[in-house]
Residue frames relative to the residue before (quaternion, step in Angstrom):
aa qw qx qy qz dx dy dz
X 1.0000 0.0000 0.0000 0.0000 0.00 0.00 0.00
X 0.4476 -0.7344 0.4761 0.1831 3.22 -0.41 1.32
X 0.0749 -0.8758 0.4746 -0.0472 3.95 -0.85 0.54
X 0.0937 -0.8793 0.4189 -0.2062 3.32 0.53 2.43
X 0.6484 0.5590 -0.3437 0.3861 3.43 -0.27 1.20
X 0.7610 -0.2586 0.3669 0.4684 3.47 -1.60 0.97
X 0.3906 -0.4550 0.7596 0.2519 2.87 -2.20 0.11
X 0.5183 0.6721 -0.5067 0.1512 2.94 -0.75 1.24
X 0.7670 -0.3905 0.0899 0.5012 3.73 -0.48 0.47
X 0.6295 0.5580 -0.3069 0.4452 3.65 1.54 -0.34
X 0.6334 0.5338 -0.4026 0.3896 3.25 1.47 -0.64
X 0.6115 0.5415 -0.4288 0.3860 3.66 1.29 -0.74
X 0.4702 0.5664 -0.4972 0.4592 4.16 1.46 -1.15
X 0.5935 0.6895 -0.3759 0.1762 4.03 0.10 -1.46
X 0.7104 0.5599 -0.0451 0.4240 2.57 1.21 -2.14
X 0.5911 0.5487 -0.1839 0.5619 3.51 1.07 -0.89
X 0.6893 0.4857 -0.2731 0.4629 3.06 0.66 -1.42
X 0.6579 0.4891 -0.3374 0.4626 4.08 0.81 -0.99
X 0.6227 0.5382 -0.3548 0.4436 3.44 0.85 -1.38
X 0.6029 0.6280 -0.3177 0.3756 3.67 0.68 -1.17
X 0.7841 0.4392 -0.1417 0.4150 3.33 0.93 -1.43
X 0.4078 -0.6717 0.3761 0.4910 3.40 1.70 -0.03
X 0.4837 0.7318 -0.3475 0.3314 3.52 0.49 0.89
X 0.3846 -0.7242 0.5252 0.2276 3.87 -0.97 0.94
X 0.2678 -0.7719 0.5653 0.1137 3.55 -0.72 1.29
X 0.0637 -0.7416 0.6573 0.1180 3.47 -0.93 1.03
X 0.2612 -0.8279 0.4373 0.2347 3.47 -0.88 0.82
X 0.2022 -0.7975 0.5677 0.0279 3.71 -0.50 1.13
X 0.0875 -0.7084 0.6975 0.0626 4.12 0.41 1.35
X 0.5493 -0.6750 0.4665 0.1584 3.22 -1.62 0.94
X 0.5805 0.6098 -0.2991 0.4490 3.10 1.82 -0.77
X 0.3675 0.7111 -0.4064 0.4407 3.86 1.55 -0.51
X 0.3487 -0.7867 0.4394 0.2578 3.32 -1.06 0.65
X 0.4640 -0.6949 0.2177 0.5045 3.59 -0.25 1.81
X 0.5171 0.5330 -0.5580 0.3703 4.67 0.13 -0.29
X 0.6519 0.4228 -0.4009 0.4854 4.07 0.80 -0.36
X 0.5704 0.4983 -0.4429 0.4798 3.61 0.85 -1.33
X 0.8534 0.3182 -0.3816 0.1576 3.33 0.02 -0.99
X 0.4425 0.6822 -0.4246 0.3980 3.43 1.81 -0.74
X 0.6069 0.5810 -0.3411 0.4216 3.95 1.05 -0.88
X 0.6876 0.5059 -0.3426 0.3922 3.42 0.42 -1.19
X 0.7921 0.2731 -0.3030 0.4541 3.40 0.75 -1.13
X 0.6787 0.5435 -0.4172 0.2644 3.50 0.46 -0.54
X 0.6001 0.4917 -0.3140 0.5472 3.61 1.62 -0.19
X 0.2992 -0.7212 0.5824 0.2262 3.45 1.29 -0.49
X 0.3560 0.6674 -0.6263 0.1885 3.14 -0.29 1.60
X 0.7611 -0.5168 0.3900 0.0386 2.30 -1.94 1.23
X 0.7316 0.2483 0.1669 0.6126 3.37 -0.24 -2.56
X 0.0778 0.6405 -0.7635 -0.0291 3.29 -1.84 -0.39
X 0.3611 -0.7566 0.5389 0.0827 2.81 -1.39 1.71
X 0.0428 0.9252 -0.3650 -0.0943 3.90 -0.33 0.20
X 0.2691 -0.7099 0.4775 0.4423 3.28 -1.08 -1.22
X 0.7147 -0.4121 0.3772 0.4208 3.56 -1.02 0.19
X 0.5940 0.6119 -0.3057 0.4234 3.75 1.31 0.13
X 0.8432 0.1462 -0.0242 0.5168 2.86 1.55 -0.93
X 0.3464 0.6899 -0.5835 0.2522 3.25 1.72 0.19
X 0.5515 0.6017 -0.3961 0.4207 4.15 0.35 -0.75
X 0.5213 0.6622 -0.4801 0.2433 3.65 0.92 -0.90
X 0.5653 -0.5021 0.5142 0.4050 3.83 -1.74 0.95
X 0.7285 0.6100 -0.2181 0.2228 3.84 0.80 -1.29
X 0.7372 0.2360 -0.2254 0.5916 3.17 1.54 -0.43
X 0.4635 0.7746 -0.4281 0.0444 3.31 0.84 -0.23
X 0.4187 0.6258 -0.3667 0.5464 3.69 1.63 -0.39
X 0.6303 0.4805 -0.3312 0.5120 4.32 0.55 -0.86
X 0.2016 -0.6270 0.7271 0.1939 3.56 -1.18 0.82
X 0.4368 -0.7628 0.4622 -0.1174 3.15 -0.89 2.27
X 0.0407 -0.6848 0.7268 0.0339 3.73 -1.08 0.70
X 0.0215 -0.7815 0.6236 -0.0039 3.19 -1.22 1.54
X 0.4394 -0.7232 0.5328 0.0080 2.79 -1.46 1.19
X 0.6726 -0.0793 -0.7329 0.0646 2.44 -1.34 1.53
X 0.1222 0.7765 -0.5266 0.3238 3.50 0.84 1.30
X 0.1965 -0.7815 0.5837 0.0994 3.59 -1.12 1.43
X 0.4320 -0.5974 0.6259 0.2545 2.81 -1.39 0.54
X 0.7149 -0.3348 0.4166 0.4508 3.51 -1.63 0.55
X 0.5353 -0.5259 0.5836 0.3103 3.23 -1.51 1.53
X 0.8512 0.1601 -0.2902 0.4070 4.20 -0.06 -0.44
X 0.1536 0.6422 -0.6925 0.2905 3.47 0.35 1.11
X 0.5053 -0.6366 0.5460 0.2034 3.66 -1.24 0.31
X 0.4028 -0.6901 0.4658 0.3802 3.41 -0.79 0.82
X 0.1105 -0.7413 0.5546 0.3615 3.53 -0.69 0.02
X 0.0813 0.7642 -0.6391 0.0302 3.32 -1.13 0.30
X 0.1340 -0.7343 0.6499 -0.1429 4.28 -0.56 1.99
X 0.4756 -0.5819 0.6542 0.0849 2.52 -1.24 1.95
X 0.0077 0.7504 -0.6609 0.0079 3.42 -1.19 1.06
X 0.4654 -0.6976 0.4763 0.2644 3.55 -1.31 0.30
X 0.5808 -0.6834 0.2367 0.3737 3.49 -0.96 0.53
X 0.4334 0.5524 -0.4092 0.5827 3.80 1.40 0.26
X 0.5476 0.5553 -0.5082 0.3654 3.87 0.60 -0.01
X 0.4336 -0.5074 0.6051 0.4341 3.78 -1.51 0.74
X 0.3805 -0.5571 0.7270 -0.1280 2.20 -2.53 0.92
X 0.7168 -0.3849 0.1689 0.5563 3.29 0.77 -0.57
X 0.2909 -0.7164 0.6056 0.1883 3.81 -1.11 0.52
X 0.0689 0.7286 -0.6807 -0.0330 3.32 -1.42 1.07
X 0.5421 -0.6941 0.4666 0.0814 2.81 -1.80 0.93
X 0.2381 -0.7998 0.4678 0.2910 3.57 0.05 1.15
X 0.8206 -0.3811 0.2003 0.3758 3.92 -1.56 0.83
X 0.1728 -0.8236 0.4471 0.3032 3.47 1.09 -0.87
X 0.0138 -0.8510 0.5146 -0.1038 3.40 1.20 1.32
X 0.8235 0.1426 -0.0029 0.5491 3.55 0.21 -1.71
X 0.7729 0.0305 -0.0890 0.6275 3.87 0.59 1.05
X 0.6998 -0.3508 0.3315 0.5267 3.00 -1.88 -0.19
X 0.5446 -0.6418 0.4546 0.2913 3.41 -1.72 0.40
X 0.4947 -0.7192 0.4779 0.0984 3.49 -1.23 1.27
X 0.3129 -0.7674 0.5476 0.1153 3.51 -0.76 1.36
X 0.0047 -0.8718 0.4839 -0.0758 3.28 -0.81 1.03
X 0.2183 -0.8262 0.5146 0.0707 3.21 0.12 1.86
X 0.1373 -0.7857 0.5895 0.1278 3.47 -1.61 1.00
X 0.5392 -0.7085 0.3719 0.2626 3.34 -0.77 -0.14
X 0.3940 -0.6606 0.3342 0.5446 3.56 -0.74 -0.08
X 0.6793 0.4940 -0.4236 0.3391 3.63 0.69 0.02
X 0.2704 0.7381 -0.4053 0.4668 3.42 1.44 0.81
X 0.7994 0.4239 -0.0199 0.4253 2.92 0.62 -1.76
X 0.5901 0.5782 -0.2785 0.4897 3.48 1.50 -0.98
X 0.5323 0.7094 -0.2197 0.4064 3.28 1.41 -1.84
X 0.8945 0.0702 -0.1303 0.4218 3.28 0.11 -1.14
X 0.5945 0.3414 -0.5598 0.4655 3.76 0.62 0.92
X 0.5856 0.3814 -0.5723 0.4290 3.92 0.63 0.50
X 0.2002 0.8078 -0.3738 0.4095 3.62 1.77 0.04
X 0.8130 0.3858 0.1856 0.3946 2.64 -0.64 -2.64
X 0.7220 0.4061 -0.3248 0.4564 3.98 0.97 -0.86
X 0.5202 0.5461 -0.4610 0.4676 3.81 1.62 0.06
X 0.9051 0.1881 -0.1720 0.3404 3.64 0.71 -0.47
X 0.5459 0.4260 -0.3203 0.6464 3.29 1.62 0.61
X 0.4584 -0.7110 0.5227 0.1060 3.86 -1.02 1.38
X 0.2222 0.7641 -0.5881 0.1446 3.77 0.80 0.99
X 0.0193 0.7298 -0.6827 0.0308 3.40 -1.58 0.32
X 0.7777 -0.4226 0.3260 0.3321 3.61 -1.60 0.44
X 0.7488 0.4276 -0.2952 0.4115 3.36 1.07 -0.36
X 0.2936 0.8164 -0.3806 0.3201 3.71 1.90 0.55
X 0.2075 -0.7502 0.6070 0.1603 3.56 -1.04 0.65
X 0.1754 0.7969 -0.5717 -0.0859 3.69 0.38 0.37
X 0.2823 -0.7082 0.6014 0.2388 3.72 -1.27 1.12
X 0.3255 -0.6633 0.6634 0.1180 3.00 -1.95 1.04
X 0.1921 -0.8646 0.4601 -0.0617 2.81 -0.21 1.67
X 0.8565 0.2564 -0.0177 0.4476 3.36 0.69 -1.23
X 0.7092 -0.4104 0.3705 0.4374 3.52 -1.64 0.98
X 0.6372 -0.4424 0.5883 0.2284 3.53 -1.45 1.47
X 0.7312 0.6055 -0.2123 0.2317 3.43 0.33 -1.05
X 0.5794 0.6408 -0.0948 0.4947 2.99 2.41 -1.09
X 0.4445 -0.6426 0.4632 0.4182 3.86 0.14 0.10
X 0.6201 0.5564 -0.3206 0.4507 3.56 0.84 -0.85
X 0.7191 0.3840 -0.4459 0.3696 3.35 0.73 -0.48
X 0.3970 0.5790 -0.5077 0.4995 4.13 0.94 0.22
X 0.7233 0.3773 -0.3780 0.4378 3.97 0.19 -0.34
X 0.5386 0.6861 -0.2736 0.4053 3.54 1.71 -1.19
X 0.7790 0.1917 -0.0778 0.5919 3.46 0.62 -1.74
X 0.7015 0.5027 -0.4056 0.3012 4.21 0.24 -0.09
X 0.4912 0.6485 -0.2216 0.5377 3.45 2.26 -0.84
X 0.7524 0.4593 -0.2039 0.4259 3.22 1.15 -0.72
X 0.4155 0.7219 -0.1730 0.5256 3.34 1.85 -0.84
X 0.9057 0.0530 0.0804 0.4128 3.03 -0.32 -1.53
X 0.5848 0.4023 -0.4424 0.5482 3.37 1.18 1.27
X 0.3958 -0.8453 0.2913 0.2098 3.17 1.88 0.62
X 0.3557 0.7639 -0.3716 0.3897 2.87 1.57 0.84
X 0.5244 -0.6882 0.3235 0.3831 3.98 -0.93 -0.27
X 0.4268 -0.7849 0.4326 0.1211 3.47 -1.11 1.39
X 0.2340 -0.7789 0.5465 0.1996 3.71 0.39 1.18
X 0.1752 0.7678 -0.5606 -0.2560 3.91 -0.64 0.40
X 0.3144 -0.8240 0.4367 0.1775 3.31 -0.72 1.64
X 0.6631 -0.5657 0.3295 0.3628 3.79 -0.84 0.95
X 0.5616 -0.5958 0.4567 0.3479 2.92 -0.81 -0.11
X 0.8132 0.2735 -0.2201 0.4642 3.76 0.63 -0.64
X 0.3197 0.6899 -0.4389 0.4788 3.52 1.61 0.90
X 0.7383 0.4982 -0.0372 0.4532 2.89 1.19 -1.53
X 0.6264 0.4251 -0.3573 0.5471 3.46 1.52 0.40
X 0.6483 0.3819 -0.2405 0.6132 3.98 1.41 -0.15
X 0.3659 -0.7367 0.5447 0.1632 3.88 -0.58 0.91
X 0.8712 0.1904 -0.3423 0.2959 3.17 0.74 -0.29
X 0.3757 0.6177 -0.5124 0.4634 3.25 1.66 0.94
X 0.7375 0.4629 -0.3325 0.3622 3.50 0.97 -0.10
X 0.3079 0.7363 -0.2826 0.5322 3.00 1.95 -0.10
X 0.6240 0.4515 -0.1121 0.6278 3.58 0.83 -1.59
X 0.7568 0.3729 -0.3760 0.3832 3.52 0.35 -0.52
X 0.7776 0.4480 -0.3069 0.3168 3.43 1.27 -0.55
X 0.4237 0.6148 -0.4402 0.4987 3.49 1.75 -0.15
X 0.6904 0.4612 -0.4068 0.3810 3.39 0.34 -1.43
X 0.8350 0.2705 -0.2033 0.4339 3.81 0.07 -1.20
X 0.3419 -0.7729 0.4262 0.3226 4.07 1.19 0.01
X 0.1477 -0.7385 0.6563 -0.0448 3.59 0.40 1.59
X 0.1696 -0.6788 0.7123 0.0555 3.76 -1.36 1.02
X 0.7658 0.3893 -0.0569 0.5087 3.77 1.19 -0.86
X 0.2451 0.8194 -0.5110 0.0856 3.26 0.14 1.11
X 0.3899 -0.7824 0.4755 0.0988 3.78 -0.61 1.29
X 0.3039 0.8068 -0.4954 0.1064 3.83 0.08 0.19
X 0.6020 -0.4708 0.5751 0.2920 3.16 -1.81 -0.32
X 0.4774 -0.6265 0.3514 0.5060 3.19 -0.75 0.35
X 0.8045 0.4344 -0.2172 0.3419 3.78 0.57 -1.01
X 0.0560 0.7524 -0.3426 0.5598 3.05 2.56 0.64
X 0.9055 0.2136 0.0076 0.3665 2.96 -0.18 -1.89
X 0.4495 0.6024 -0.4911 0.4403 3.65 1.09 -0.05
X 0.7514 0.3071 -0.3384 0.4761 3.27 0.62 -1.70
X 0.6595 0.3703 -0.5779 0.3064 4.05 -0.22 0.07
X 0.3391 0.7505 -0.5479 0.1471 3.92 0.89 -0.49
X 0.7442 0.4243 -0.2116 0.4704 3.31 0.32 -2.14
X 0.8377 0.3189 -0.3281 0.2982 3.93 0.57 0.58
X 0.5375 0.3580 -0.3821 0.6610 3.11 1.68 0.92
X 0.6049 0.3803 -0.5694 0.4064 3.98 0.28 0.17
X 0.5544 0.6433 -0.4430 0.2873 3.66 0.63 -0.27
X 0.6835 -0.0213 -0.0040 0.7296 3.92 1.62 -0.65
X 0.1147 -0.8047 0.5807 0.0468 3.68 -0.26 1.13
X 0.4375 0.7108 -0.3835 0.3953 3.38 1.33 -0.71
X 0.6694 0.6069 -0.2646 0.3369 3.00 1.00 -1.78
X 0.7483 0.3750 -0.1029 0.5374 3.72 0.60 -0.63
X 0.4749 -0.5899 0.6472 0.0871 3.05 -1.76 1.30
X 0.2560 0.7816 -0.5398 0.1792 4.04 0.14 0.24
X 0.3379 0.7332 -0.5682 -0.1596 3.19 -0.81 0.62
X 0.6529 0.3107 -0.4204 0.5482 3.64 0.72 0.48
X 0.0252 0.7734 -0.5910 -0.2282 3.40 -1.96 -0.24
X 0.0972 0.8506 -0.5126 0.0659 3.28 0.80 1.08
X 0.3033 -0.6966 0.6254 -0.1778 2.61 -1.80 2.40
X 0.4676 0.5903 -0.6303 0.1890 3.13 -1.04 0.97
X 0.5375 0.5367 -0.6345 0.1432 3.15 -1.97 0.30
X 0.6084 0.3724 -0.1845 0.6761 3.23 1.68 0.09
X 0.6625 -0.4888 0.4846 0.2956 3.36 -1.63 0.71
X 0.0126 0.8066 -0.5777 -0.1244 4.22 -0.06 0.53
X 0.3033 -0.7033 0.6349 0.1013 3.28 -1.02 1.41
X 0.3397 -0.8222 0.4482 0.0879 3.41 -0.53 1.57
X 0.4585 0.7632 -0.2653 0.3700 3.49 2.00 -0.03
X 0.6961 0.3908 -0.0906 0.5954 2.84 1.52 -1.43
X 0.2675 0.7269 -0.4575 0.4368 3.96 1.52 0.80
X 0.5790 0.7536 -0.2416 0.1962 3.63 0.61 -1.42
X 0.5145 0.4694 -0.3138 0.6454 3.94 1.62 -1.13
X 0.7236 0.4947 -0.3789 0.2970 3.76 0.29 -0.84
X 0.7091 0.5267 -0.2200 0.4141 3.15 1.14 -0.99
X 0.3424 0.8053 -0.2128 0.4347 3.08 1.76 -0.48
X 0.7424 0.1564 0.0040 0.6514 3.16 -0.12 -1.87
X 0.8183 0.3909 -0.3450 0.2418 3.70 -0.41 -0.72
X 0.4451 0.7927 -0.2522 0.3316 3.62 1.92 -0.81
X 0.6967 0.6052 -0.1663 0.3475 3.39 1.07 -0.68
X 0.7488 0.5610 -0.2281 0.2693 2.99 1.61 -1.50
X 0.6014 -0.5403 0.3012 0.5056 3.81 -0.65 0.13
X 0.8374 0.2270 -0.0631 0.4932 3.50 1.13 -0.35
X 0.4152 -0.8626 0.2890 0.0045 3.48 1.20 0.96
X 0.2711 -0.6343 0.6664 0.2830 3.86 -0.04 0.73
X 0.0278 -0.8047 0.5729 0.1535 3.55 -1.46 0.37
X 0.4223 -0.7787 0.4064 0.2238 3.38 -0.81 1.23
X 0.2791 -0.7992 0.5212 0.1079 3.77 -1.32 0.61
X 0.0619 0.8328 -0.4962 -0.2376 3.41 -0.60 0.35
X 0.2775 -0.8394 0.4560 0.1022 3.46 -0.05 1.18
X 0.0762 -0.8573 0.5007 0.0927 3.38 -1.30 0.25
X 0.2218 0.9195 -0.2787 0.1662 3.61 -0.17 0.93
X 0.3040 -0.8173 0.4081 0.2701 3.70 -1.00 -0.44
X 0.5517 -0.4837 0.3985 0.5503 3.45 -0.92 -0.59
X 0.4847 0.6833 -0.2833 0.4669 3.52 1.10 -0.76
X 0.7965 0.2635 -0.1736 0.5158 3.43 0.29 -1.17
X 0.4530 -0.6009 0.5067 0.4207 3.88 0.76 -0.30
X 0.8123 -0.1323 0.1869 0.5364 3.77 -0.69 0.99
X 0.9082 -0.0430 0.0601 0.4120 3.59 -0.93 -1.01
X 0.2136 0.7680 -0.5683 -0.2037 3.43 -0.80 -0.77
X 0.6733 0.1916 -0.1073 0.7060 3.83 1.91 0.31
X 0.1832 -0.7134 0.6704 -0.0897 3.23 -1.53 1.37
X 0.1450 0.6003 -0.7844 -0.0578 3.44 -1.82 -0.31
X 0.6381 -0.5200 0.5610 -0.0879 3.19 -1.60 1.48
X 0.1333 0.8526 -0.5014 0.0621 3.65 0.86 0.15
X 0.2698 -0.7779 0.5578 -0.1041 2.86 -1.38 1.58
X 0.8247 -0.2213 0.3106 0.4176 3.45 -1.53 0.11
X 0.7492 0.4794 -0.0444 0.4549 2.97 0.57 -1.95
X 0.6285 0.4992 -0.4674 0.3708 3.48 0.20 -0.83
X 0.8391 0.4480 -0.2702 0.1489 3.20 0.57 -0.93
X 0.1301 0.7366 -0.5380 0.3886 3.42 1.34 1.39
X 0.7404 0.3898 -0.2346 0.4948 3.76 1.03 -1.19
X 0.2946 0.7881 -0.5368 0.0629 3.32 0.91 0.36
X 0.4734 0.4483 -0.6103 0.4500 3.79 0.71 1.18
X 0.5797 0.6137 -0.3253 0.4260 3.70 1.04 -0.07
X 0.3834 -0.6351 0.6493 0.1672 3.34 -0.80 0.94
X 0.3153 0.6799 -0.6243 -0.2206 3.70 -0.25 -0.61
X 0.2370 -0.7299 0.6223 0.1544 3.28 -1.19 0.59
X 0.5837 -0.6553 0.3384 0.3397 4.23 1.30 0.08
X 0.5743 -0.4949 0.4971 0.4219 2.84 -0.91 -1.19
X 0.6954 -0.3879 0.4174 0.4380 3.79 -1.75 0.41
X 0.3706 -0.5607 0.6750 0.3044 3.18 -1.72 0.52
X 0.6971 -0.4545 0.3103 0.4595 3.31 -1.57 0.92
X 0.8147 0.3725 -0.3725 0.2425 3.80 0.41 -0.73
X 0.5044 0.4927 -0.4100 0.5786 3.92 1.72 0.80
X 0.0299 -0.6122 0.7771 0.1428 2.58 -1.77 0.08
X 0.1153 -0.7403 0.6614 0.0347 3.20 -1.43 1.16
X 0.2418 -0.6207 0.7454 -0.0271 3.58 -1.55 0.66
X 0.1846 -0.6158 0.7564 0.1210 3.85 -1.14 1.21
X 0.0119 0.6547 -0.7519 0.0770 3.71 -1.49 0.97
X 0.2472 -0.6951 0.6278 0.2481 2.74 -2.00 0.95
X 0.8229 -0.1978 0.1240 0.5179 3.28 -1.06 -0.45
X 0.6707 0.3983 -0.2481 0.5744 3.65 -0.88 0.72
X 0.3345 -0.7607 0.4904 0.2626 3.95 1.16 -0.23
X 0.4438 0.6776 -0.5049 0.2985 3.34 1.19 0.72
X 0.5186 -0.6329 0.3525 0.4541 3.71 -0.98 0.45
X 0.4283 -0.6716 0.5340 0.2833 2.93 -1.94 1.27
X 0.5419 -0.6713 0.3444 0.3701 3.77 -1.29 0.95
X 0.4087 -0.5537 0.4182 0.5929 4.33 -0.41 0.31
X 0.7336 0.1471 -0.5532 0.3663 2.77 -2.34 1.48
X 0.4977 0.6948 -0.4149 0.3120 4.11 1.09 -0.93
X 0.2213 -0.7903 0.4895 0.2948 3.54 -0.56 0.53
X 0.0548 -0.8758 0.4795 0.0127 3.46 -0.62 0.86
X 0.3427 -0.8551 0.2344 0.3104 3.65 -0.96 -0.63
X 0.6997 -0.5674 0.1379 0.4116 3.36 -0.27 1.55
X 0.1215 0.8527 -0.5053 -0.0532 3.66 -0.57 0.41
X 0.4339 -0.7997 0.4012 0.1059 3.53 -0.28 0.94
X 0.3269 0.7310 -0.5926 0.0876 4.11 -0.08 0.58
């Protein structure tokens, strides 16, 4: 089921709303240029499409028999609600389409379960979490953004889009509403630094977990700075992962200390719900110190 619309609090109901219906949510960001939207629609073969009254009229879906949102249904329609299994899809992303056409890539719910009972052994969430939804549905990151928040029954910040293009309006956005969960890039997070070390008090952080990029733990040092002192310390992640694996499948906690290696990526070790294995060629094991390449089972 194909899924057209804004970030905004309807896009997270949609999602719910598909999952409810026993259905695989493909996300289609309007901002996408419409030759990808359309390579998606067909190449997942949809069907339905969930929208809004902005785009039900659209040229792109008009062939899809459409549910808009925030349209009700009759007050005695039945709820629906299909018992699925944990090998059912969950959603389909679409890798960048760097070196060809781009590659759909259906997960599951026990993907998604997998790596927040994962992620909930080594990170201190709880019901009283703000986690911001920052990024395009379209991004893997945003499945850790809006399900982390879900199923820790905690609260799903959905941050605007054009907040999310000015660091320090998002800055402002996290004092004002007291984000604890913030998801970035690393160079994401560089540019919001210089507007939270200036009043850390101001803010209610307690994670920042960075990855899709290479984090240079050198340029870490202002944070520790302002934030090092407090009785209860935002802590920083470096995370490592794919679309394949669902969001994460390796972390490291970064410390004080780490940042002596600050030519070193570390990225840690597997959450409890991977296992990883370095191999060289042949997929034999690599010996410790041997560089090798990460494999995921």
């Amino acid at each position: 089921v194909g899924l057209h619309m804004e970030r905004t609090p309807e896009l997270v109901v949609g999602i719910v709303g598909i999952l409810k219906a026993g259905g695989v949510y493909v996300p289609l960001d309007p901002s996408y240029p419409t030759e990808r939207l359309e390579f998606i629609i067909e190449d997942a073969n949809c069907q339905y499409v969930v929208t809004t009254a902005d785009f039900k009229d659209s040229q792109l879906i008009k062939h899809l028999r459409a549910v808009v949102v925030p349209e009700t249904t009759p007050k005695n329609q039945p709820h629906v609600s299909v018992a699925v299994e944990p090998d059912c899809g969950i959603y389909v992303i679409y890798t960048s389409g760097s070196t060809g056409k781009p590659k759909g890539i259906v997960l599951k719910h026990q993907n998604v379960l997998a790596l927040m009972d994962g992620c909930g052994q080594r990170y201190d969430f709880d019901s009283a979490d703000v986690w911001s939804f920052f990024h395009s549905f379209c991004f893997d990151v945003s499945v850790w953004e809006i399900f982390g928040a879900l199923l820790h029954g905690a609260t799903c910040l959905v941050v605007p889009y054009q907040v999310t293009r000015t660091p320090e309006e998002f800055a402002k956005w996290s004092a004002k509403y007291g984000v604890t969960v913030c998801s970035q890039t690393p160079s994401a997070f560089f540019a919001l630094l210089p507007h939270i070390v200036t009043e850390p008090s101001a803010y209610a952080f307690k994670y920042f977990v960075l990855g899709g990029e290479k984090l240079e733990f050198g340029k870490l040092q202002p944070f520790f700075n302002a934030f090092g002192g407090m009785a209860r310390p935002p802590i920083i992640t470096n995370n490592l992962g794919n679309s394949e694996s669902c969001v994460h499948y390796m972390f490291k906690a970064v410390q004080q200390r780490d940042l002596v290696t600050a030519d070193c990526s570390n990225v840690g070790r597997p959450v409890p719900s991977s296992h990883i294995y370095i191999l060289l060629q042949g997929l034999q094991p690599a010996p410790v110190g041997v560089w090798g390449e990460l494999v995921i089972a």
